[in-house]
N, CA, C and O atoms as a GROMACS GRO file, in nm:
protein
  584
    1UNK      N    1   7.559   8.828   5.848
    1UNK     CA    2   7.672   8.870   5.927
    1UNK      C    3   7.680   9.023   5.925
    1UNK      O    4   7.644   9.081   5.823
    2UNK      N    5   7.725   9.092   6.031
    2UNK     CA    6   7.716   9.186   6.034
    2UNK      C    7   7.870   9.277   5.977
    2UNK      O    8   7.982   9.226   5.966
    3UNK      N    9   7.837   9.406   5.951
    3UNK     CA   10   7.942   9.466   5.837
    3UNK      C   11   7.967   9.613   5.901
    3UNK      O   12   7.879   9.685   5.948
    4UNK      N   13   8.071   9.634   5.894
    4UNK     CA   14   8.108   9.807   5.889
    4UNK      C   15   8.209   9.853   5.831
    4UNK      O   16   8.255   9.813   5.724
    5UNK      N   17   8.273   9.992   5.936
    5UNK     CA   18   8.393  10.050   5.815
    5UNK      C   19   8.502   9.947   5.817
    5UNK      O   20   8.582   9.946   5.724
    6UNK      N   21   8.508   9.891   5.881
    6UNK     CA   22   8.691   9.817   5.912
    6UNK      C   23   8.639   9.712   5.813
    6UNK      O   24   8.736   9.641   5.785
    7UNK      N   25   8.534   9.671   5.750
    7UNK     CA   26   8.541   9.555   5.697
    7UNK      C   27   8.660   9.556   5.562
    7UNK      O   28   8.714   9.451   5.525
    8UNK      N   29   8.685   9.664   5.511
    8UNK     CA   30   8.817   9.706   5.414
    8UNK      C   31   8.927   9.771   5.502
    8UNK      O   32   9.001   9.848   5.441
    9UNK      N   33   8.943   9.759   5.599
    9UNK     CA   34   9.071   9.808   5.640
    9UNK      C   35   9.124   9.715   5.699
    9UNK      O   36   9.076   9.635   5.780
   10UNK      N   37   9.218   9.723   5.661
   10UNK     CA   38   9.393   9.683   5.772
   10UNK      C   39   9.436   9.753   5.870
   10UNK      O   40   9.388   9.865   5.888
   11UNK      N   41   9.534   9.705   5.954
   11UNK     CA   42   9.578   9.776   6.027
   11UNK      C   43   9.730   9.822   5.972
   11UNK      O   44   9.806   9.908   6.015
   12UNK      N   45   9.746   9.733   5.863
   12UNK     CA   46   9.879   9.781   5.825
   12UNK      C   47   9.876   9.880   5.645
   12UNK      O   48   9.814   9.840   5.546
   13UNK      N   49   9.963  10.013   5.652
   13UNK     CA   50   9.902  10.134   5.616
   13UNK      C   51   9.964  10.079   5.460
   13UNK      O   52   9.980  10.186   5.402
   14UNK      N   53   9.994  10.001   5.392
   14UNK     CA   54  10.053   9.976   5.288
   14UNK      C   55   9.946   9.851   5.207
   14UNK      O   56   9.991   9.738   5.196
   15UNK      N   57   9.818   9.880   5.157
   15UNK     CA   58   9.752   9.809   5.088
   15UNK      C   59   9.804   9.636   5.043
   15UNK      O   60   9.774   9.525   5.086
   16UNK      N   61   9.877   9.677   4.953
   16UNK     CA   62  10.002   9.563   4.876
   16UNK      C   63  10.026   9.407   5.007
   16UNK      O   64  10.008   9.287   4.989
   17UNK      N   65  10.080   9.500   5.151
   17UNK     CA   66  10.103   9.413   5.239
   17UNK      C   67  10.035   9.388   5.320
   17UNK      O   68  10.068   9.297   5.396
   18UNK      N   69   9.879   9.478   5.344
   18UNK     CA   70   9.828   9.405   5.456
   18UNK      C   71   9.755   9.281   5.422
   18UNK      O   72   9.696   9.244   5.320
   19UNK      N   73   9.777   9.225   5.541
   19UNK     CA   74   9.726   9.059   5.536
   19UNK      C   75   9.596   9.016   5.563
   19UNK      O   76   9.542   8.911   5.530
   20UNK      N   77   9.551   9.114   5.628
   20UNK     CA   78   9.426   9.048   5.729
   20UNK      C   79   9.327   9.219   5.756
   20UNK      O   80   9.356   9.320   5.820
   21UNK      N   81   9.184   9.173   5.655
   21UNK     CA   82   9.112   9.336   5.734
   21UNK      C   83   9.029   9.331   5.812
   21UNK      O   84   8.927   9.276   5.771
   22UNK      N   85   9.027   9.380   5.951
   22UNK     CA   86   8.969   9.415   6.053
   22UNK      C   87   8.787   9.369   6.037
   22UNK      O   88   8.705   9.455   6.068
   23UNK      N   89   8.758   9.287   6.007
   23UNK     CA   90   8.630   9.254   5.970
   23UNK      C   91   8.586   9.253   6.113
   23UNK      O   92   8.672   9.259   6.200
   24UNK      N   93   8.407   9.242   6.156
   24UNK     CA   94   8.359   9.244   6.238
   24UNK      C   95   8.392   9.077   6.297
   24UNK      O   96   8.378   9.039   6.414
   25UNK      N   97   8.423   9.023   6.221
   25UNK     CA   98   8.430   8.876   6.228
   25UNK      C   99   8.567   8.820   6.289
   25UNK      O  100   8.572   8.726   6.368
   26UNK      N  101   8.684   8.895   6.237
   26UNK     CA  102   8.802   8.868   6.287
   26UNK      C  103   8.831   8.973   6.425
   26UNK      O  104   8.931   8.966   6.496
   27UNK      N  105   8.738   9.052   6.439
   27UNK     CA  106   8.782   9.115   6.550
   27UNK      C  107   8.688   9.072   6.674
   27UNK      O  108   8.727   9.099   6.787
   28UNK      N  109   8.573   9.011   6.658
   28UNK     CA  110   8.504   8.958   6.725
   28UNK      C  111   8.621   8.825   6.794
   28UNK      O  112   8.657   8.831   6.912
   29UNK      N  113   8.658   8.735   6.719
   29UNK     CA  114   8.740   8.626   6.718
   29UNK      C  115   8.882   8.713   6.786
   29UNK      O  116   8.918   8.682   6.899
   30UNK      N  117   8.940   8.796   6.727
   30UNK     CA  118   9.048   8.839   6.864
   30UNK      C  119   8.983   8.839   7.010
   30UNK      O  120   9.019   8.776   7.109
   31UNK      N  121   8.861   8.943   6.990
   31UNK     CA  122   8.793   8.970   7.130
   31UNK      C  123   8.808   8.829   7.234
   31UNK      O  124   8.857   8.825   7.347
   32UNK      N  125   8.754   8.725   7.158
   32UNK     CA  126   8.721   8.630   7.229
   32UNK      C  127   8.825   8.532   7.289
   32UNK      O  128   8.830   8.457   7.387
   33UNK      N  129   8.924   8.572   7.166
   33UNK     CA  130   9.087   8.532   7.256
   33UNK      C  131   9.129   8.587   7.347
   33UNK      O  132   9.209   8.523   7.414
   34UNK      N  133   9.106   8.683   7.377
   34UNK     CA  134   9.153   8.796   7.474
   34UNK      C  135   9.058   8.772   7.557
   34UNK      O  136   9.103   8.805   7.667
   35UNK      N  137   8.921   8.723   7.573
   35UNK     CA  138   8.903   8.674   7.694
   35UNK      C  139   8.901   8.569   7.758
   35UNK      O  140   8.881   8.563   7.879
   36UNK      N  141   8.924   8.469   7.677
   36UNK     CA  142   8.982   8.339   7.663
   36UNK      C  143   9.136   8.335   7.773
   36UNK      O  144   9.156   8.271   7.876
   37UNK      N  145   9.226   8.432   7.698
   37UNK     CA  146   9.317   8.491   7.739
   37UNK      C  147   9.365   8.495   7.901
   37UNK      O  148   9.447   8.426   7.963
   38UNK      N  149   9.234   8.658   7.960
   38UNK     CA  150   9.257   8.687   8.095
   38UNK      C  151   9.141   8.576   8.149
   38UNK      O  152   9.095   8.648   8.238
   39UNK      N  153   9.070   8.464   8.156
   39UNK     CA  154   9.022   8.397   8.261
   39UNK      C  155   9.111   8.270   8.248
   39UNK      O  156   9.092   8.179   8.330
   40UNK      N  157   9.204   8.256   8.153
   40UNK     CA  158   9.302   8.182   8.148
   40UNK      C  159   9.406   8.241   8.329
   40UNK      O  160   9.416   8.184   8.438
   41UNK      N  161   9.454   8.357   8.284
   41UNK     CA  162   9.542   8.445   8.384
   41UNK      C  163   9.418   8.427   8.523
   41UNK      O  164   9.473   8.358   8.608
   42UNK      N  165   9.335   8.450   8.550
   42UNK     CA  166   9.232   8.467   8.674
   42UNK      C  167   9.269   8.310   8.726
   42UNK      O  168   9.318   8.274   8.833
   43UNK      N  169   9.234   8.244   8.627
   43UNK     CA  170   9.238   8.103   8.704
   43UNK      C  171   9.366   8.055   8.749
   43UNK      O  172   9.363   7.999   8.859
   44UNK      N  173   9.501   8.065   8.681
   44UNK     CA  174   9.643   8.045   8.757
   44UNK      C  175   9.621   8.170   8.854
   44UNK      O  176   9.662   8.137   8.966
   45UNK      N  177   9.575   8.298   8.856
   45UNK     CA  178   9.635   8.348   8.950
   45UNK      C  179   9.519   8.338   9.100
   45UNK      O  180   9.554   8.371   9.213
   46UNK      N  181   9.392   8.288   9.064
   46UNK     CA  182   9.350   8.268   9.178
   46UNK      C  183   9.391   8.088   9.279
   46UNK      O  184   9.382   8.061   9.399
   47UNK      N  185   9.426   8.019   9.181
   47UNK     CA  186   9.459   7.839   9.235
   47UNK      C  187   9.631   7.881   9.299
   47UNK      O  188   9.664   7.841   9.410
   48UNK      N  189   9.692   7.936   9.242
   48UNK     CA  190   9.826   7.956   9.274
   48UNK      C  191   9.836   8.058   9.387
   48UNK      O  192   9.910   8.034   9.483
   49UNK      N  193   9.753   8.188   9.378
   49UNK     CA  194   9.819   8.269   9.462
   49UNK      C  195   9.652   8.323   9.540
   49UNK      O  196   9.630   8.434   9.587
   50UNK      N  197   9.595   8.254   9.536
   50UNK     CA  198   9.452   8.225   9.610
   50UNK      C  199   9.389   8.433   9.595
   50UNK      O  200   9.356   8.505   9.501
   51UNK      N  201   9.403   8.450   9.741
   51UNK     CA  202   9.347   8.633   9.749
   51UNK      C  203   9.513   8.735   9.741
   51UNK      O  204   9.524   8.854   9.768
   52UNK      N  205   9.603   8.657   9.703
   52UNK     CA  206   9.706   8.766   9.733
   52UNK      C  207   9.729   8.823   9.662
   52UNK      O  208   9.807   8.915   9.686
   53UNK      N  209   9.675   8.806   9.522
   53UNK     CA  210   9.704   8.841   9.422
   53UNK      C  211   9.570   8.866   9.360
   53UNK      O  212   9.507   8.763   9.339
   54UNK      N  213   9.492   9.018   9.315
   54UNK     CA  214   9.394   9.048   9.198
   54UNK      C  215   9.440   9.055   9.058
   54UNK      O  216   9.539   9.107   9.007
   55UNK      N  217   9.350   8.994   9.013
   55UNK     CA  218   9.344   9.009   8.864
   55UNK      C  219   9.212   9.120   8.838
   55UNK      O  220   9.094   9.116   8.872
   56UNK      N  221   9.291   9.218   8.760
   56UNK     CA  222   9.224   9.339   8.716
   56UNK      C  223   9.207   9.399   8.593
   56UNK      O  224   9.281   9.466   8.521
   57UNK      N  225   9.045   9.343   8.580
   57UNK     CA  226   8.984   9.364   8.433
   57UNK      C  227   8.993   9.511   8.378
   57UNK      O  228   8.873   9.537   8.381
   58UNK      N  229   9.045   9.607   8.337
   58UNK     CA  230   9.000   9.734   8.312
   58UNK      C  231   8.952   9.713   8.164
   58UNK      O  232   8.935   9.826   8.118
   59UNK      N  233   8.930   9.641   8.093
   59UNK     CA  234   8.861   9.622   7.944
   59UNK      C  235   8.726   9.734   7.937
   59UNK      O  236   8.691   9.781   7.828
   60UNK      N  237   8.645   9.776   8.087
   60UNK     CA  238   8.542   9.844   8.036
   60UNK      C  239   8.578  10.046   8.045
   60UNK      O  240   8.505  10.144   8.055
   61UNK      N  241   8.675  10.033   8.037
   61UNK     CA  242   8.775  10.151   8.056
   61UNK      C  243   8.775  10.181   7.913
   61UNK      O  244   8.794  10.302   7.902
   62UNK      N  245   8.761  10.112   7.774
   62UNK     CA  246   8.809  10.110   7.668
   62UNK      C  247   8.692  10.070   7.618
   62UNK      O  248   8.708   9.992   7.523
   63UNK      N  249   8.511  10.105   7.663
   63UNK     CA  250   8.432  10.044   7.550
   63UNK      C  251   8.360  10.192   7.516
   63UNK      O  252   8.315  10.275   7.594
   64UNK      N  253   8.368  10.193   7.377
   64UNK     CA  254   8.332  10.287   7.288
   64UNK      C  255   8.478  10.363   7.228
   64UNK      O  256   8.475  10.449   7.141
   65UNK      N  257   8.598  10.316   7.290
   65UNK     CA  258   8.751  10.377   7.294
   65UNK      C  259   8.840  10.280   7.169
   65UNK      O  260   8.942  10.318   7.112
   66UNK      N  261   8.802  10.210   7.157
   66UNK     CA  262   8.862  10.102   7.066
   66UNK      C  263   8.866  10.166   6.924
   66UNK      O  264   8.813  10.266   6.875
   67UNK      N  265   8.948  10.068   6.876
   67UNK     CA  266   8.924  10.071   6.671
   67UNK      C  267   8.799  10.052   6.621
   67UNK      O  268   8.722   9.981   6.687
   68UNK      N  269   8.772  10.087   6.549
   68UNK     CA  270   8.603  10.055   6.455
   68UNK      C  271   8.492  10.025   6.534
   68UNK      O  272   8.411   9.936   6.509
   69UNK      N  273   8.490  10.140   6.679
   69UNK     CA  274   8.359  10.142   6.763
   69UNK      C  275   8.263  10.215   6.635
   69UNK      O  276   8.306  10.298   6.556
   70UNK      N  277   8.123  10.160   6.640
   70UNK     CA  278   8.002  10.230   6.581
   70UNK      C  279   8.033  10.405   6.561
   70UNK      O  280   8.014  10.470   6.458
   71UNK      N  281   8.080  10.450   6.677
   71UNK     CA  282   8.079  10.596   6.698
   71UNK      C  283   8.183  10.657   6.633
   71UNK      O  284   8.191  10.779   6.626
   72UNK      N  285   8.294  10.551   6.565
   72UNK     CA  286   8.396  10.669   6.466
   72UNK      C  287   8.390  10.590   6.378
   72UNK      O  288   8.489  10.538   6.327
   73UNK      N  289   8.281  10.567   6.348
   73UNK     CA  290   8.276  10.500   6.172
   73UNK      C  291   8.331  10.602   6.061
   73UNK      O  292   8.362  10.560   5.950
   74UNK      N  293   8.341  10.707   6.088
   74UNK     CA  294   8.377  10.817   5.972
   74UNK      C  295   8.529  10.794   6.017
   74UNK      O  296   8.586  10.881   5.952
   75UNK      N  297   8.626  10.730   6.088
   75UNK     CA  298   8.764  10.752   6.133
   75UNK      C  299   8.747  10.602   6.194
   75UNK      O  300   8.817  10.599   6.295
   76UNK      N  301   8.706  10.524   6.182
   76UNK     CA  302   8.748  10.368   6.220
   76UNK      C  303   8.874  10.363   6.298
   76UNK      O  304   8.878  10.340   6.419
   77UNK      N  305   9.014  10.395   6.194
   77UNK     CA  306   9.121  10.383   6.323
   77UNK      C  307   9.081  10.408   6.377
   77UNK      O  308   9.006  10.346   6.451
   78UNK      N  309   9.120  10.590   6.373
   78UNK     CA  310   9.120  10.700   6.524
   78UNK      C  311   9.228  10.793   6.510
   78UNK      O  312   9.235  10.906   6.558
   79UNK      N  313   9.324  10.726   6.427
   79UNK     CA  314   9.461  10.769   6.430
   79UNK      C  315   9.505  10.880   6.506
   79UNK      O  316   9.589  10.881   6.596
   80UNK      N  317   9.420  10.997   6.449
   80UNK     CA  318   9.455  11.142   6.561
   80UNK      C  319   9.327  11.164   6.579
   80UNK      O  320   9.294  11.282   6.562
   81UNK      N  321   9.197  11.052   6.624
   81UNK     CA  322   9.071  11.116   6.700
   81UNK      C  323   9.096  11.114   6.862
   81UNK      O  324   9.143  11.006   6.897
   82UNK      N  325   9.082  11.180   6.937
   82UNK     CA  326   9.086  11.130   7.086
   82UNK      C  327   9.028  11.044   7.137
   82UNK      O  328   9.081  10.994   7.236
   83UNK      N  329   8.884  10.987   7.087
   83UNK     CA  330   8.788  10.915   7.102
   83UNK      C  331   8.859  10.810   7.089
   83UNK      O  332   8.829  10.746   7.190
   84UNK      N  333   8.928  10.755   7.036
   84UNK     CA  334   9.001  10.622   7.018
   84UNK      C  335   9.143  10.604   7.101
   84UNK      O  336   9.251  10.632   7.049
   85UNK      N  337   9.134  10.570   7.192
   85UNK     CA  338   9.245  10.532   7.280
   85UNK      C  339   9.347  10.454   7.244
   85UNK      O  340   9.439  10.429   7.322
   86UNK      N  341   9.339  10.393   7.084
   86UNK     CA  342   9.528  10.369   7.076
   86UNK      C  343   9.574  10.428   6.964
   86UNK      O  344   9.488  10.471   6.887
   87UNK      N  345   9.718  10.446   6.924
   87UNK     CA  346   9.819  10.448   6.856
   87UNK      C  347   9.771  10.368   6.769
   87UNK      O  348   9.718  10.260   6.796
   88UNK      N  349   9.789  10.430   6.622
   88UNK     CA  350   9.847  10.297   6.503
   88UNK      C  351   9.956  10.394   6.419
   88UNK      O  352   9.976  10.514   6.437
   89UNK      N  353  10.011  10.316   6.337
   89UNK     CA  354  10.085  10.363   6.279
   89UNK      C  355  10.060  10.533   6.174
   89UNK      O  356  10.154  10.599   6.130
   90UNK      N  357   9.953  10.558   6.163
   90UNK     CA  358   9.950  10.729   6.138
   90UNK      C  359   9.916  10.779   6.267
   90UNK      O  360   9.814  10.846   6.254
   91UNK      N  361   9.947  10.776   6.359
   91UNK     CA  362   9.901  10.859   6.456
   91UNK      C  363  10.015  10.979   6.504
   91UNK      O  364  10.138  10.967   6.510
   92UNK      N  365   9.935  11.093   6.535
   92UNK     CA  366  10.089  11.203   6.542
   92UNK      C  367  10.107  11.194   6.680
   92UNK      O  368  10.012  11.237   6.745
   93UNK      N  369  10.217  11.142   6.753
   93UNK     CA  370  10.229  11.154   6.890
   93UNK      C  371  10.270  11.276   6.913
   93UNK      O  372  10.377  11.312   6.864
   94UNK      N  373  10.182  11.376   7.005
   94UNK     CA  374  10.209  11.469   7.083
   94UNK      C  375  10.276  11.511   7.196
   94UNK      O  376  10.297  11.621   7.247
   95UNK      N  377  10.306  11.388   7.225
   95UNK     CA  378  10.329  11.384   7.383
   95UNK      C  379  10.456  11.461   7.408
   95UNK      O  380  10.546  11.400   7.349
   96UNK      N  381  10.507  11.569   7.471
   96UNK     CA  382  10.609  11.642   7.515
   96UNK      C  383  10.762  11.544   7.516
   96UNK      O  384  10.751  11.444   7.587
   97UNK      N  385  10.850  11.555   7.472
   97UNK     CA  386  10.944  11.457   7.478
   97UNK      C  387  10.950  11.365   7.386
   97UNK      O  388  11.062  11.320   7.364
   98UNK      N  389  10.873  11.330   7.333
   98UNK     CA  390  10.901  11.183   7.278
   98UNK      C  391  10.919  11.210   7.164
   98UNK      O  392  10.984  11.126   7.102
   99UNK      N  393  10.876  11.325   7.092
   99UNK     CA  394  10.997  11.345   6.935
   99UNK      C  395  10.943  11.474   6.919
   99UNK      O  396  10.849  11.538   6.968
  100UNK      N  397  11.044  11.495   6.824
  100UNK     CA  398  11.048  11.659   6.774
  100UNK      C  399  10.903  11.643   6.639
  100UNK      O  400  10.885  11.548   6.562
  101UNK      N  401  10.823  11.767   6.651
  101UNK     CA  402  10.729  11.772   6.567
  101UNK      C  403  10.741  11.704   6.419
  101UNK      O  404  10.648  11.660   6.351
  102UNK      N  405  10.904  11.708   6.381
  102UNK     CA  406  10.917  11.720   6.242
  102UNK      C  407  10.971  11.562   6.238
  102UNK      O  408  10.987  11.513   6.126
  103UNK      N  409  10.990  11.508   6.319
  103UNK     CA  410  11.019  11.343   6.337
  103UNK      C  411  10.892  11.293   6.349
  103UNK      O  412  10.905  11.171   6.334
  104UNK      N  413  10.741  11.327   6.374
  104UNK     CA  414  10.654  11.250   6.349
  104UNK      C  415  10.584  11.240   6.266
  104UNK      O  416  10.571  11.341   6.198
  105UNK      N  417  10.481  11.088   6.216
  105UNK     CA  418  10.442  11.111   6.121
  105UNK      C  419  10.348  11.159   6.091
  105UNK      O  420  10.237  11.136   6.137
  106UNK      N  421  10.394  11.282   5.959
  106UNK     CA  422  10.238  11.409   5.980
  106UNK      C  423  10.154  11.356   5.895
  106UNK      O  424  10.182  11.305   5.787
  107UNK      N  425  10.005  11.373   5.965
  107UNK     CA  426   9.870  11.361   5.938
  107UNK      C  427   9.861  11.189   5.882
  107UNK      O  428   9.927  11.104   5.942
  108UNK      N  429   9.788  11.156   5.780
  108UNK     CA  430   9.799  11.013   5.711
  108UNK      C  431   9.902  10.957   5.659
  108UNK      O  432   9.903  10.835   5.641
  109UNK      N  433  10.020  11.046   5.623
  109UNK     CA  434  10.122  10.990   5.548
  109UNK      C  435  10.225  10.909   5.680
  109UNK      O  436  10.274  10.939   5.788
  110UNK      N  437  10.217  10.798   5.592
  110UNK     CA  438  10.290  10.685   5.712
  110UNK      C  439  10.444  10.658   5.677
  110UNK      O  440  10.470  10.607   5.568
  111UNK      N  441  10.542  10.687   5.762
  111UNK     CA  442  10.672  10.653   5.745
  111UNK      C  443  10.706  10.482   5.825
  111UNK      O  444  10.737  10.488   5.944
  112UNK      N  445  10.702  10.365   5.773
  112UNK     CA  446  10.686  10.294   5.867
  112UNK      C  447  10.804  10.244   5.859
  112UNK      O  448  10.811  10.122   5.873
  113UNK      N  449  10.896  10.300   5.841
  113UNK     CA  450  11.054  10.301   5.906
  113UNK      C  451  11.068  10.415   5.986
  113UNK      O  452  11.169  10.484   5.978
  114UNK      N  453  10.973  10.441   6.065
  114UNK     CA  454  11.018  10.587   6.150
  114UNK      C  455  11.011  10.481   6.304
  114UNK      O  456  10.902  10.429   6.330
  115UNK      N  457  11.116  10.458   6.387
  115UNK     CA  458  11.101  10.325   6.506
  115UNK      C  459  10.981  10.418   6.539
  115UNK      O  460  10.879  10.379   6.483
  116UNK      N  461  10.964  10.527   6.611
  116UNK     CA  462  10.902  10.611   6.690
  116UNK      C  463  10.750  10.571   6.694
  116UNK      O  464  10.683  10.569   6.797
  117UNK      N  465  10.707  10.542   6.580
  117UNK     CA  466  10.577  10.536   6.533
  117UNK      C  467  10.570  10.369   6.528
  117UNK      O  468  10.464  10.326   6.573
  118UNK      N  469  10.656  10.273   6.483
  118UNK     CA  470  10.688  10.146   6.505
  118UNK      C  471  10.653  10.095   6.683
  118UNK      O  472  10.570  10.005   6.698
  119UNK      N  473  10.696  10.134   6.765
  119UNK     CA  474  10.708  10.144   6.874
  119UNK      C  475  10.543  10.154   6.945
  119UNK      O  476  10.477  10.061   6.990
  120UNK      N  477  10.513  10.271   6.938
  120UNK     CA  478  10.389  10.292   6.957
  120UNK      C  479  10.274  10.247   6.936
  120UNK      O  480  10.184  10.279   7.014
  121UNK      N  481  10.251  10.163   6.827
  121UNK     CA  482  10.144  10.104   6.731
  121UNK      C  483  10.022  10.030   6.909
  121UNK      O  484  10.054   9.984   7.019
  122UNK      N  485   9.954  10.045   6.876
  122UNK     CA  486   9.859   9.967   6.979
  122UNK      C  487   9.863   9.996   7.121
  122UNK      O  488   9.804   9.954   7.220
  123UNK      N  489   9.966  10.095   7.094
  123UNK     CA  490   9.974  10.143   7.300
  123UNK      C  491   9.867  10.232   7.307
  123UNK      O  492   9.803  10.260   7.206
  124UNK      N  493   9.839  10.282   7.421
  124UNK     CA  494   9.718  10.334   7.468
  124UNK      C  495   9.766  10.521   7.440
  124UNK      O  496   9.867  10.577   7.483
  125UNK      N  497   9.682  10.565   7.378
  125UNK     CA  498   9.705  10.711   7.358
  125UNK      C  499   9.728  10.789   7.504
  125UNK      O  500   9.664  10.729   7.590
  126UNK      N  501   9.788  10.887   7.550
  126UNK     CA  502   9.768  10.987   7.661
  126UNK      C  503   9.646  10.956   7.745
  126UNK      O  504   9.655  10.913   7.860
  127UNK      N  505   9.495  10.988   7.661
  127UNK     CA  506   9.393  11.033   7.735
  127UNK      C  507   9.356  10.899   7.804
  127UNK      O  508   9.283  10.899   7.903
  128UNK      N  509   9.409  10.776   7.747
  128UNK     CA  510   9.326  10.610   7.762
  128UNK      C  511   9.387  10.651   7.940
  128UNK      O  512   9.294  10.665   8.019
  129UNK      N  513   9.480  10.664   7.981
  129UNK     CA  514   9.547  10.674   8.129
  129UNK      C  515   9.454  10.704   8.181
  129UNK      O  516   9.416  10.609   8.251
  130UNK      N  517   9.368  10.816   8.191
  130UNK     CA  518   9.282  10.852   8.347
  130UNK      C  519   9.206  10.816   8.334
  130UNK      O  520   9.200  10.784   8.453
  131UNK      N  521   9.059  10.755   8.271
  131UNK     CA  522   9.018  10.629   8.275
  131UNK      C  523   9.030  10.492   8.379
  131UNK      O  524   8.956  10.441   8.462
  132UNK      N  525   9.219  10.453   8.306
  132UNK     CA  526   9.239  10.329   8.400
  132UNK      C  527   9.276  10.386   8.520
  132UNK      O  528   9.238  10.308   8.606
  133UNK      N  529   9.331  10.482   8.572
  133UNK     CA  530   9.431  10.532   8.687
  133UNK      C  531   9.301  10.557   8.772
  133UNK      O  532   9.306  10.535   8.893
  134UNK      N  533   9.158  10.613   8.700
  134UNK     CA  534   9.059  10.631   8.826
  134UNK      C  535   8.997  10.502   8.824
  134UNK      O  536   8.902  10.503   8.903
  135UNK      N  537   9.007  10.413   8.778
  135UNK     CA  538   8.952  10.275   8.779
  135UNK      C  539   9.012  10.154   8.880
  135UNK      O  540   8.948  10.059   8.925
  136UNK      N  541   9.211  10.198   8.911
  136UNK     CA  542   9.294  10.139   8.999
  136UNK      C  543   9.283  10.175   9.099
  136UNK      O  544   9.303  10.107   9.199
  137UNK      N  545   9.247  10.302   9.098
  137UNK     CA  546   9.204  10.390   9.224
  137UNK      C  547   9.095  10.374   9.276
  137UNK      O  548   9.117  10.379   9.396
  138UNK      N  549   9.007  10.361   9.262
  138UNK     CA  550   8.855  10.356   9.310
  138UNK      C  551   8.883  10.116   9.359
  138UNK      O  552   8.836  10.077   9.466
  139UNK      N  553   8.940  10.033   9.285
  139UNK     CA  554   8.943   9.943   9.290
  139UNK      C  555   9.049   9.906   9.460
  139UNK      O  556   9.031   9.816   9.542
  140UNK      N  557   9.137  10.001   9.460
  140UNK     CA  558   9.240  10.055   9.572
  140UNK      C  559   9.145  10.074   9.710
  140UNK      O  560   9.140   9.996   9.805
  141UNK      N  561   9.086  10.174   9.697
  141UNK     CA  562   9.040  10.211   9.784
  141UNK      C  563   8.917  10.124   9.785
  141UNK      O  564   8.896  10.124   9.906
  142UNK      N  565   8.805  10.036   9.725
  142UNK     CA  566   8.709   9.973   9.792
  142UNK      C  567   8.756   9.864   9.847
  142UNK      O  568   8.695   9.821   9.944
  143UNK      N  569   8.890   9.780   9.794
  143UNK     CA  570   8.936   9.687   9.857
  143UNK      C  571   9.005   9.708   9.996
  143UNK      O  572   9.026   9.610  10.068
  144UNK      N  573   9.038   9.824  10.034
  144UNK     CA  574   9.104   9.887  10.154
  144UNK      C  575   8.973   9.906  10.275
  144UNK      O  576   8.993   9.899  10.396
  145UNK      N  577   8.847   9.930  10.214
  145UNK     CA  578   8.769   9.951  10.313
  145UNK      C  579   8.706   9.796  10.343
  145UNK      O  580   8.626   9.781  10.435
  146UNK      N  581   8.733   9.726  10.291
  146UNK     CA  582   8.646   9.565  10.338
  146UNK      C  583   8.711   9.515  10.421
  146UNK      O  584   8.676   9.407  10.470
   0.00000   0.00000   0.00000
């Protein structure tokens, strides 16, 4: 079976409580729910709502962008790499507005009573957006020309 960095990590930042570590094995097995998942969604939405409705894969928007890709084995999360397109709970959100510098949580140290950082966990960082937005776009416009 195959092995890497996540095979000792959690996603949750408190040793004591995490439950479950990111093995190649359990994340393979999410993967496969998740596509299990959307051809679940393809098939109600093509029998029910035939062409009026697309179902839109952007999953390849996010390969090499994920948690414990080969390429940030030295940073598995990502937490504050850009290369990794989500949020986990150490990640410092930058984003203009959404909290004052000194309300987030700095560098590795995890406040996980801070909602801010609660909130965020698994959403798509800033950069993951233009990716999908030129991916809706380009999908926009070839379906407009047929």
């Amino acid at each position: 079976m195959a092995h890497d960095a996540c095979d000792s990590i959690s996603f949750f930042p408190i040793p004591q409580l995490a439950a479950l570590n990111m093995t190649v094995a359990i994340r393979e097995k999410a993967n496969n729910l998740t596509e299990q998942v959307n051809a679940g969604i393809q098939k109600v939405l093509k029998k029910q709502h035939d062409d009026a409705v697309t179902f839109f894969d952007f999953d390849k928007s996010f390969e090499g962008k994920r948690f414990c890709e080969p390429a940030n084995a030295k940073d598995p999360i990502g937490s504050n790499n850009d290369n990794v397109f989500f949020n986990d709970l150490a990640t410092v959100l930058k984003a203009p507005g959404v909290a004052e510098v000194k309300d987030q949580t700095p560098g590795l140290k995890v406040d996980i009573s801070n909602i801010l950082q609660q909130v965020s966990v698994f959403h798509p960082k800033a950069q993951a957006y233009k990716p999908l937005v030129a991916q809706f776009a380009y999908k926009i416009l070839t379906d407009a020309a047929e």
